[in-house]
C-alpha positions as CSV (number, residue, x, y, z in Angstrom):
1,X,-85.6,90.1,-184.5
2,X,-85.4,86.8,-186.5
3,X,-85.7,83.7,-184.5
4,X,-84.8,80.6,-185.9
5,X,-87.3,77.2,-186.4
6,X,-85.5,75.8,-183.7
7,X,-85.2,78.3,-181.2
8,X,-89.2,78.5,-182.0
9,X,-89.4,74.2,-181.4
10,X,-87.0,74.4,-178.4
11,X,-89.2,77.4,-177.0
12,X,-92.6,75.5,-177.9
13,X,-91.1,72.1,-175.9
14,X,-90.5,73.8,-172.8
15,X,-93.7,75.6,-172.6
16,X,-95.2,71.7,-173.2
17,X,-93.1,70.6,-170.5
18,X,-93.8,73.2,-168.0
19,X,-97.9,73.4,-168.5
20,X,-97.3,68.8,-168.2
21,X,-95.3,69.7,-164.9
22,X,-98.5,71.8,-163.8
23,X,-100.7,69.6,-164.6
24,X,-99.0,66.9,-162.9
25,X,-98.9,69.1,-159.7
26,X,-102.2,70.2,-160.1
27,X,-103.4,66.0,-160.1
28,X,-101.3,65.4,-157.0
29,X,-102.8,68.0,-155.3
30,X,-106.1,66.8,-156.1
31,X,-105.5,63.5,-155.1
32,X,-103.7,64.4,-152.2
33,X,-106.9,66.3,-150.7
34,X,-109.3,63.6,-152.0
35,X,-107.0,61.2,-149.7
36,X,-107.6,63.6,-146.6
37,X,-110.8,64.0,-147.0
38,X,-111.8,61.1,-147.5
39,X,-109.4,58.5,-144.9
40,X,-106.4,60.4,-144.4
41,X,-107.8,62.7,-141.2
42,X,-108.5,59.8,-139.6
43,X,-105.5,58.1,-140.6
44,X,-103.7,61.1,-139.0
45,X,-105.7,61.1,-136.1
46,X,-104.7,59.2,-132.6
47,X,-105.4,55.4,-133.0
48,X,-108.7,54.5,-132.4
49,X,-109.1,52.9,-128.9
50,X,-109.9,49.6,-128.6
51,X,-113.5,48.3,-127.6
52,X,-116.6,46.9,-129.5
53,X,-117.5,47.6,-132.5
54,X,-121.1,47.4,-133.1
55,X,-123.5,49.1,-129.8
56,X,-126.6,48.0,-129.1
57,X,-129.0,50.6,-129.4
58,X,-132.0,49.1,-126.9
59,X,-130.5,47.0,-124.4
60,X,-133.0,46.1,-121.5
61,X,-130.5,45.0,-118.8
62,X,-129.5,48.3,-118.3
63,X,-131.9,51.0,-119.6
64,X,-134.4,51.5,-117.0
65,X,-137.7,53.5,-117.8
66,X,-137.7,57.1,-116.6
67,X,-140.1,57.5,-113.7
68,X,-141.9,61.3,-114.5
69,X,-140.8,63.8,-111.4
70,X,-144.0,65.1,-111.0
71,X,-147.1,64.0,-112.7
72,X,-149.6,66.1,-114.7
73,X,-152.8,66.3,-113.2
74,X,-155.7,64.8,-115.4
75,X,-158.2,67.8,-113.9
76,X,-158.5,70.6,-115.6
77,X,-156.9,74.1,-114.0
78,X,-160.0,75.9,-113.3
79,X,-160.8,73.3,-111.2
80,X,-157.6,73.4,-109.0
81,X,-157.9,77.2,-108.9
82,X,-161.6,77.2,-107.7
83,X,-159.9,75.2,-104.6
84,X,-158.0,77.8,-103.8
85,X,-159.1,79.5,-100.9
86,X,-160.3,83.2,-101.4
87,X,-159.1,85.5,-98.8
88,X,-161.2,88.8,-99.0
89,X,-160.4,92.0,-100.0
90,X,-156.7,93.2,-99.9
91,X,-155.6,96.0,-97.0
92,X,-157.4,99.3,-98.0
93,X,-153.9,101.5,-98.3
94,X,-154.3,105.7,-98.2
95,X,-152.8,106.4,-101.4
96,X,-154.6,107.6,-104.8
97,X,-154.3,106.7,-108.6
98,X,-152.5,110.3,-108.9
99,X,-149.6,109.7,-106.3
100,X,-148.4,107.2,-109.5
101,X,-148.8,109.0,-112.6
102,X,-150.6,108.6,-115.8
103,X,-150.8,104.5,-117.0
């Protein structure tokens, strides 16, 4: 098969214009997810509702301190158990180590 010089240049020019067509695609598609990732979600999204702009992060008129629930005690915990009062020996019951197996 014998193709002429300009079936070859005709040939060669179409394959340019179709990998110029790609790239162009392939830049648009670029940008167009560089848009949406960078302002275009939000410029999609509902309109922001109007209010203030800027929030002030300590404002004393209305934050109140938090009042603790119930406070630690500064004593230590042996202390508060050694005021617990001891009752004595527990109920003597008729049953054996046996009746509930090896431990």
């Amino acid at each position: 098969m014998t193709v002429s010089w300009s079936a070859y240049r005709r040939a060669r020019r179409r394959s340019r214009q179709a990998w110029a067509v790609l790239a162009l695609a392939a830049a648009a598609a670029l940008a167009a997810l560089g848009w949406f990732f960078t302002a275009g979600q939000f410029a999609l999204a509902e309109p922001a509702p109007a209010g203030p702009t800027e929030v002030p992060v300590v404002d004393p008129r209305w934050m109140k301190p938090v009042i603790p629930v119930n406070r630690v005690p500064g004593a230590r915990a042996l202390d508060a158990l050694e005021k617990l009062p001891v009752k004595g020996r527990a109920a003597q019951a008729d049953y054996t180590r046996e009746d509930f197996g090896q431990a």
